[in-house]
N, C-alpha and C positions, 0 to 999 in steps of 0.2 A: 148482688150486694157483697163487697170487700168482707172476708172472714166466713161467710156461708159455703157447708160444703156442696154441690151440685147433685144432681141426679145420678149423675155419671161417676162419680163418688162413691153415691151410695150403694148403687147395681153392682160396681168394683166390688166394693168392701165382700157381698154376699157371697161374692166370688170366690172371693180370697185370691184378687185378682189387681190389687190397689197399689202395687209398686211399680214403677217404670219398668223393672224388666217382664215381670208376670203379661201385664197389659203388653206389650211388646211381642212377645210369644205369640198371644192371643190374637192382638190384629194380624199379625203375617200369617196366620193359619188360616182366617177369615177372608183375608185380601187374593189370598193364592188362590179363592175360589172365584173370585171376581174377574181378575186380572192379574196373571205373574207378575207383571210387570211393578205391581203396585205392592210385591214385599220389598221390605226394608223400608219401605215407607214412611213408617209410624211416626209422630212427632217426637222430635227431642226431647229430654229428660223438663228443661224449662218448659214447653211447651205446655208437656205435658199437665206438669202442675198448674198450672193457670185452666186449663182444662178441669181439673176437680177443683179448684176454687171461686173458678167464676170470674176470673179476673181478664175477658177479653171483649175489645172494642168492636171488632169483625164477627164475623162467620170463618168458621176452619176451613182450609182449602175445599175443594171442591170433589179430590180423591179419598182426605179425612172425612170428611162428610160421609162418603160414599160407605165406608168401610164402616164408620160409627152405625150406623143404619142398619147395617146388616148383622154385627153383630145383638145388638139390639133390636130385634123386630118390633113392630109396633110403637118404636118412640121416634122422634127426630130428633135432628141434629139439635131443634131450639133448646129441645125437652129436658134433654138429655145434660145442655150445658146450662139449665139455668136455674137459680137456687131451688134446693128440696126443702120441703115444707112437710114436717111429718104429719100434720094433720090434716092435710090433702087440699088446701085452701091455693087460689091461684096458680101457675105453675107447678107447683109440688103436689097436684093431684095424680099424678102420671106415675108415680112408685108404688100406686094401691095396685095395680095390675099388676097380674105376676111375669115373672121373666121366664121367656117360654125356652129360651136356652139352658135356664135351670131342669130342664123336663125331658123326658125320653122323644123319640122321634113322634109316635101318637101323638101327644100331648100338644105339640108343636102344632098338630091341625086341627086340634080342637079351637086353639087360639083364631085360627085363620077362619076360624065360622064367624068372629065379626065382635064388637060390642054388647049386641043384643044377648049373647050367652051369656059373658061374664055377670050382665046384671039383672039376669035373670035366675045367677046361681045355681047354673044347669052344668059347669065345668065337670064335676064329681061322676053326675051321672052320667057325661058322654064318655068319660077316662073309663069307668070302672063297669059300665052297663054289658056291655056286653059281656064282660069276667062275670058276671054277679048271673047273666042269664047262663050264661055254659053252666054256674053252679049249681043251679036246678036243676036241668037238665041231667045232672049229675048224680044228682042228690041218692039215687039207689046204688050205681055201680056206674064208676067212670069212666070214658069212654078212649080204646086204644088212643086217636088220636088226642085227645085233648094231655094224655100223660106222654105221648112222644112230644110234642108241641111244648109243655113244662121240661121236660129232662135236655130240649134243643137251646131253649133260653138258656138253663144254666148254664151248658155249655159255651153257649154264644156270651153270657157278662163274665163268665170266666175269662177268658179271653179277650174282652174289648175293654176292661177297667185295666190292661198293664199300656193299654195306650190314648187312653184321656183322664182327666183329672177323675179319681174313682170317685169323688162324691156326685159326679152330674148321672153316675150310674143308679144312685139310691134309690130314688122314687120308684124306677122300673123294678126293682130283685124285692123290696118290701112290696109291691104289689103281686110279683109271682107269689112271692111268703106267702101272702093274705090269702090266694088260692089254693097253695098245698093244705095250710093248715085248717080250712073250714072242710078242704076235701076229706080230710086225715080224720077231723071231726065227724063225720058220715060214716066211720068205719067200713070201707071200701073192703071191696074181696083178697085173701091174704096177699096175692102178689102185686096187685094195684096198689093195697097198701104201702109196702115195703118200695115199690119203686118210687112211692109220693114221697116215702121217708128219707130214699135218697136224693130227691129234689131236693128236698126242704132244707138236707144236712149241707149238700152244693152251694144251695142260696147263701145260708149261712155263713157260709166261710166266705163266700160274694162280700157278706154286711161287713164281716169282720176286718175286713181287707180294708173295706171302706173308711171305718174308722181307726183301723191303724193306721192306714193313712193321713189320718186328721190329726193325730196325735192324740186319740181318746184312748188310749193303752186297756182302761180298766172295763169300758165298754165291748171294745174287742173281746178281750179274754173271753166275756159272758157269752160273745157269740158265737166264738172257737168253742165253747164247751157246750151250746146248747144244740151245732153243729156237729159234735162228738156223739152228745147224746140221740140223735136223731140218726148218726149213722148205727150204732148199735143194734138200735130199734130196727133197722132194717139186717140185721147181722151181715152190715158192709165194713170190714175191718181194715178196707184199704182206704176207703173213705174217711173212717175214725184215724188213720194213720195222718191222710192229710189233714186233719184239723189239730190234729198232735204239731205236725209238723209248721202250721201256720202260727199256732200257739205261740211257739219259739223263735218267732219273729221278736217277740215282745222284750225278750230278756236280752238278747244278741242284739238289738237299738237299745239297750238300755243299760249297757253297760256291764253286766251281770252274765260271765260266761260259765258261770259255776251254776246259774238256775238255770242255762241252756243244759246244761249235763242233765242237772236232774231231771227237766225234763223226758226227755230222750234216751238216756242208757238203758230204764228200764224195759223199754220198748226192742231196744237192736240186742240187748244182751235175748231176747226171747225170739229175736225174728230170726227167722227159714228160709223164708222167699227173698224173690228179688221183685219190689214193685217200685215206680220212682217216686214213692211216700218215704221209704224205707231209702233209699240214695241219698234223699231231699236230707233224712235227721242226718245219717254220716255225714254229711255238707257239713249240717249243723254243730255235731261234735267237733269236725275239723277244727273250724271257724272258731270255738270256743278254747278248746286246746292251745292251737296260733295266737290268740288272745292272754292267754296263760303262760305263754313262753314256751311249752312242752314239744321240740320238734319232733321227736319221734312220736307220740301220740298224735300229731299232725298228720304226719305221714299217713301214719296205718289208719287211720280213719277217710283223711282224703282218698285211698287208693280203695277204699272201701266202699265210699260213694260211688266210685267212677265204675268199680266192678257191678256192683251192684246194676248201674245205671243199662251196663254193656248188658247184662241179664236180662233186662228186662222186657216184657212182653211190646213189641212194634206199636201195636195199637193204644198201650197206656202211653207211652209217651209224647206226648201233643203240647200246641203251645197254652199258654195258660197259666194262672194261679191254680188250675186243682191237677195240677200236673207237676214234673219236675224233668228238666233238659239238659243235655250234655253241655249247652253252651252256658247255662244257669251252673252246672257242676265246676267249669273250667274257673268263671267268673268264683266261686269259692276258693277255690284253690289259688290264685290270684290275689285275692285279700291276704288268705294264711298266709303267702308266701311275704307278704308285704307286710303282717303284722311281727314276723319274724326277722326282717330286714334283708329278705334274699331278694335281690335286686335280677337275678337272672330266674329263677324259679318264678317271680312276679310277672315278667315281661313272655316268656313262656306262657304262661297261662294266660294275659292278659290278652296273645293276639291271638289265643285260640279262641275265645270267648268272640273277639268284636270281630272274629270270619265269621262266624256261626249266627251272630245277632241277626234277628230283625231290625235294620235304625230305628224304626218308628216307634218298638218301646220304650217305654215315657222313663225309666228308671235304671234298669241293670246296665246298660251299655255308659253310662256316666258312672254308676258305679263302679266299673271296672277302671273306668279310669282314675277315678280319686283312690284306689288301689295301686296303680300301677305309679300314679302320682308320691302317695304315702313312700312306697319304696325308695323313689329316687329322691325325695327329700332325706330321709334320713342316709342315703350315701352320700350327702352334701351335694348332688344336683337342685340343687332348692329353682331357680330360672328355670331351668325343664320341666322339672314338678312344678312349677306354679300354673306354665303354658298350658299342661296336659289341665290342672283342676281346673282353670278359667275356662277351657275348651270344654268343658264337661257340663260346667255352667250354665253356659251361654247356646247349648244346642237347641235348637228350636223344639227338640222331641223331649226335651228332658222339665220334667216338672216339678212344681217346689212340694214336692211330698215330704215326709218326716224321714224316710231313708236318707234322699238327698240333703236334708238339712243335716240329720246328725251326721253325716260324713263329711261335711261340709267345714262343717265344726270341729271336727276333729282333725281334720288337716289344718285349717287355721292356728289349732293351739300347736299342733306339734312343729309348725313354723315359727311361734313365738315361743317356744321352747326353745329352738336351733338360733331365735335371734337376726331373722332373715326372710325377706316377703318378698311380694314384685305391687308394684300399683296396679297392674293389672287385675289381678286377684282381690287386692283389698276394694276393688273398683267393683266387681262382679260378686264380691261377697257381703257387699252392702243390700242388694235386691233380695237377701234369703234372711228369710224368718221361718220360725217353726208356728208350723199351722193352730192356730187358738179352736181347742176342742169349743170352747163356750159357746162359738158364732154358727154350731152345726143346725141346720136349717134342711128341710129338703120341700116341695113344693108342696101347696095346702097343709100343710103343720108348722104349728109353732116350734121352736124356739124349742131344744133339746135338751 
């Protein structure tokens, strides 16, 4: 029906997935497991829209099909394009089941047990059953493996949220939560305790990430500090350090490099050591300073991270949000140099950073470019600067999280400042929107 929006629409929308380029990203990552041959693929911008409107005569090729499929398990090609119906009547009964790509990899084979579970309302207890029996099991003193197997997760969504959208991570790190904290509620023996507590404080800065991610800024904080609080509680101060230091994500996207400072100074004006919690705030003050115009406090704070970083114990330094990296530090120093207008201190730092990257994180490697980008627009290369942001855009590994929006945004103005674009850019900067915290969702709960 002309004007209705589709299924496929709607599964978008939840995604935060509903723009031609997002959807785009999406299928080529899905197709590469299919068949190589079959990225690039994706239908055209027209296409595509008629695809969430419903507005087609045919059936989509036979490769879009293919691909529509898979990203969407359990629905079909018809299902998927043909109007939604919120109260589940006719075709639009197909969006009451939930979307097993919204879900960790478990979850995904609960799904594949068939129809008969979901309307039997048995989903809950196949996800959480077995967690809910180890917690009996537990209920006096827990057992080595099941706290090595907690502190492996964290480490592991520490690390896989800088390379997929971090909200599809939620459901799994609030489900470890749900375990430390009934554990932690058992009052376990003192050092079981203490190492539950540093699961718990890990996870947290996991969630918080999550929703700074989203653009829920005031959520985050609560998690950054209830992740502060739980490192305490274990007297882990490097742990506390990094939730200090994630914290400070909030002010430095938000334009506020004076509550970056306060933040942070009281902490490095007290620190001793060298951990990369403690490299991570000097980033931070950098970064704030550079923002402030102050070169020489730039400096000496940048050269502070990097020392720091060079100090630091082999084994803290790992990839990951509860860690901090020399190619993370480079990329710092690359901003400052570029919020300052040094066009060669910027590109310096920028190609140390994108030797040292992983490609596949979803964020820092675009960010160094709209840095290195910033730079050469304001030396009036604006054509080069636009090549490098579009480029940074348009990578298949880079996703529409709130870092890359606000940087997004902010090179956009400081081109309509100078008076000078490419269509390129304004072509690629049409597909980015800053993430709507309202539509936060994660599988089996409402509406956040």
């Amino acid at each position: 029906m002309p004007g209705r929006q589709t299924l496929l629409k709607v599964l978008l929308s939840r995604r935060h997935q509903e723009t031609h380029r997002a959807f785009c990203l999406e299928y080529d990552k899905v197709a590469r497991g299919i068949d190589r041959r079959l990225i690039g693929s994706s239908p055209s911008r027209e296409a595509f829209g008629r695809w969430l409107k419903g507005h087609l005569k045919t059936k989509p090729h036979a490769d879009h099909c293919r691909v529509l499929e898979r990203m969407f398990p359990g629905h079909t090609v018809a299902e998927l394009l043909a109007p939604y119906d919120p109260e589940g009547k006719g075709t639009g009964d197909a969006p009451a089941r939930p979307d097993p790509r919204e879900a960790a990899t478990n979850r995904r084979e609960v799904f594949h047990l068939g129809a008969t579970t979901m309307a039997l309302g048995l989903t809950d207890p196949l996800w959480r059953g077995p967690d809910l029996l180890e917690q009996v099991l537990d209920a006096t003193s827990v057992g080595e493996d099941r706290i090595v197997f907690l502190e492996a997760e964290a480490d592991r969504l520490g690390q896989r949220i800088e390379k997929v959208m971090p909200v599809t991570l939620l459901a799994e790190t609030l489900m470890h939560l749900t375990s430390v904290r009934e554990l932690l509620g058992r009052r376990q023996p003192i050092e079981a305790q203490r190492r539950l507590a540093r699961v718990g404080a890990r996870l947290s800065i996991v969630v918080g990430e999550v929703l700074f991610n989203l653009n829920h800024f005031p959520l985050a904080r609560r998690w950054y500090a209830a992740a502060g609080r739980a490192a305490d509680e274990a007297g882990d101060r490097y742990i506390s350090d990094l939730a200090l230091a994630s914290t400070t994500l909030i002010p430095t996207y938000s334009g506020n490099p004076r509550d970056a400072l306060a933040l942070v100074s009281p902490r490095l004006e007290q620190a001793t050591g060298a951990t990369p919690a403690i490299a991570w705030m000097w980033g931070f003050a950098a970064l704030a300073h550079a923002s402030l115009g102050d070169r020489a406090a730039f400096e000496r704070a940048i050269n502070r991270s990097r020392n720091a970083l060079d100090r630091c114990p082999s084994d803290l330094v790992r990839p990951g949000i509860l860690s901090f990296q020399p190619e993370r530090q480079a990329f710092y120093e690359a901003r400052g140099w570029a919020d300052l207008g040094n066009v060669d201190g910027t590109a310096s730092a920028t190609d140390r950073a994108l030797a040292a990257y992983d490609p596949t994180v979803s964020s820092d490697p675009a960010l160094v470019r709209f840095a290195h980008a910033t730079a050469l627009a304001k030396s009036g290369e604006v054509e080069e600067a636009c090549r490098l942001a579009t480029l940074a855009l348009r990578d298949p590994n880079t996703l529409p999280i709130i870092s890359i929006v606000v940087r997004a945004y902010e090179f956009d103005a400081l081109l309509g400042a100078l008076g000078s674009t490419t269509a390129d850019w304004r072509e690629a900067l049409a597909d980015v929107h800053p993430p709507d915290p309202s539509t936060l969702t994660y599988p089996g709960h409402s509406r956040a």
